[in-house]
N, C-alpha and C positions, 0 to 999 in steps of 0.2 A: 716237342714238349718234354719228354721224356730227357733227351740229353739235355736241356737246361736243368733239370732237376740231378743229375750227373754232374754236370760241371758246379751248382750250388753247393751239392756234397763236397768234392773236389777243396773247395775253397774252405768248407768248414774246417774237415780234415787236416787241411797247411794248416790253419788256425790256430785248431789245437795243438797239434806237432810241434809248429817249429819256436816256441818259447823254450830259452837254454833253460834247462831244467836238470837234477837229478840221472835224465833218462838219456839225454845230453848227452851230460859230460859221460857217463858208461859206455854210450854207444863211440863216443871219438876216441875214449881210454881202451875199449875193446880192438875198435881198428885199427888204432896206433900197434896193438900189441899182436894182433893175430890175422890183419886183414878185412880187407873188403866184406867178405863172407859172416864174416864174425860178426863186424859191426851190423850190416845188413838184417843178422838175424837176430840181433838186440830190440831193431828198429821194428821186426816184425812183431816181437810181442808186444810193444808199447800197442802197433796200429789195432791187434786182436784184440785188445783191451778198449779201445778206443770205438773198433768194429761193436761190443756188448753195448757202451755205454749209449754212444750212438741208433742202437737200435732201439734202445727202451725210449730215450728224448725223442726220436723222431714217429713211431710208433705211438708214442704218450702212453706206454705203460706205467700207470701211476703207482698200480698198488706194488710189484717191485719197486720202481723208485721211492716212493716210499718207506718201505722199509730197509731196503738201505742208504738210505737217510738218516733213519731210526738208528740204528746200528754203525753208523758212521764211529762215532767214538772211536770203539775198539779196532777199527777196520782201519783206521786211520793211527795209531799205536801202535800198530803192526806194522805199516807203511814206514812211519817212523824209526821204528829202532830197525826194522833193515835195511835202510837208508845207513842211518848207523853204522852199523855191521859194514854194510861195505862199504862208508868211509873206511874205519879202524882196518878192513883187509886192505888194501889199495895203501892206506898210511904204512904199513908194518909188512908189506909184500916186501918177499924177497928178491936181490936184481938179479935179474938175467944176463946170459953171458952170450945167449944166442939171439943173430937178429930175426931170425924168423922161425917161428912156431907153428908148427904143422895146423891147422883146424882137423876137430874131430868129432865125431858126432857126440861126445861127450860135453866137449865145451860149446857145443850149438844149443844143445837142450838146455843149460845152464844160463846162458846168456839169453834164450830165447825166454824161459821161465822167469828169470829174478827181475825182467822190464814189465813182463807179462804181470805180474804180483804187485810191482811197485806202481804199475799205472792202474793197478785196480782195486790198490786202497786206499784209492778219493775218490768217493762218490759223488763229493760234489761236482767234478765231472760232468754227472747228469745235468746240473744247473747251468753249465758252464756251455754244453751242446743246444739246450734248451731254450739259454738264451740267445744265443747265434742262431738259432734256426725263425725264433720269434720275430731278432733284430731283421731280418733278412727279409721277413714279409711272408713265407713260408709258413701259410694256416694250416694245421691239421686236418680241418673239416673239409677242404676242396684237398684234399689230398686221394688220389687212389690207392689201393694196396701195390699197383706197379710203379706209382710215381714215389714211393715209401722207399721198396726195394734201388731204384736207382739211386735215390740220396744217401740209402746205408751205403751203398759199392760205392759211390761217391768217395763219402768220407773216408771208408777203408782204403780206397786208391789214395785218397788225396795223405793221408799220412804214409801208409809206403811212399812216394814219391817225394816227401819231407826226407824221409829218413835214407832212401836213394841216395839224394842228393849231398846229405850232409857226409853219407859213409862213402859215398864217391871221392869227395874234396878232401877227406880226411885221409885219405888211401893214396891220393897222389900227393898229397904232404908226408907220407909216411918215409917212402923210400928216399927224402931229405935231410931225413931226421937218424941223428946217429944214436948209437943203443942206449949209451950215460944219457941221455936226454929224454928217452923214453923209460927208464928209471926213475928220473927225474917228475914226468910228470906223473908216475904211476901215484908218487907223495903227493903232489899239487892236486890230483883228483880227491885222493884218500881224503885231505884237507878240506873241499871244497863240499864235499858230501857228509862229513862231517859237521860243515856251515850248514847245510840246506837242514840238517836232521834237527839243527839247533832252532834254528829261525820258524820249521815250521812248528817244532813245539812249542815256541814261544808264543807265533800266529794264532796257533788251535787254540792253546787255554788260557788265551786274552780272551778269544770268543767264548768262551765256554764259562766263562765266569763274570760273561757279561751281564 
């Protein structure tokens, strides 16, 4: 009983994860430039974000969901122009002359923070696990507090295992890939993130002035 409620998690978690997204393209831009490791530990703050939001929808913490909800606006503004930001860095990065870049714990906390931040300002999120868990058949009321905790581990596994996977495949395209090229796409991301910062302001205050 219990491991179905694991593997439900599991499948949420892919769910959420594996849409190319913003956290995406960082996480294949980070592996392409520094490694397995790197990316890896991009992929992890995305899932630790993923692990909060997860546990409020599955829990049905309303009055936190709730208010950040409430406060979605600015939290979401924030998300926004540091999406921004790290287009314009990644666009205007400088090239490298070396092909491989030591990891350090420096750029782990970095990488590990700026996915951690950016997948945790959108709250709607909450909506978005809430309603997967709804879709799936997954009542709260016949829930126990240990069939709860398995679907959080669940979903926490189930995005590490997303982001595994993608920082695996992107790791053995690396050593393919010659240095100009990984320059090259350092701009293609910088661009692309860029697009997402634009599209999602667009998104928000269509809604917001609905």
């Amino acid at each position: 009983m219990y491991i179905s409620f694991l593997f439900q998690g599991i499948i949420i978690g892919i769910s959420v994860a594996a849409p190319l997204g913003p956290i995406g393209v960082l996480c294949i831009n980070r592996t392409l430039e520094n490694g397995f490791i790197n990316g890896f530990i991009s992929g992890l703050g995305a899932a630790t974000a993923d692990l909060f939001y997860g546990i409020i929808a599955a829990l049905g913490i309303s009055i936190l969901s709730s208010f950040l909800l409430q406060i979605q606006f600015p939290i979401r503004i924030i998300g926004i122009l540091f999406i921004l930001f790290l287009g314009l860095k990644y666009l205007f990065k400088k090239e490298r002359n070396n092909k491989v870049i030591k990891n350090n714990k420096t750029i782990g906390i970095s990488s590990y923070t700026t996915t951690f931040i950016l997948t945790l300002t959108n709250p709607l999120t909450i909506l978005f696990f809430t309603g997967i868990i709804a879709g799936m058949g997954i009542i709260q009321n016949n829930r126990s507090n240990l069939d709860s905790i398995f679907l959080i581990s669940g979903i926490f596994v189930g995005s590490l295992i997303w982001w595994f996977i993608l920082s695996t495949i992107t790791s053995l395209l690396r050593k393919r890939i010659e240095n100009k090229y990984i320059n090259l796409l350092n701009k293609i991301s910088g661009i692309i993130l860029i697009g997402f910062s634009i599209y999602l302001s667009f998104s928000f205050f269509n809604k917001v002035t609905l």
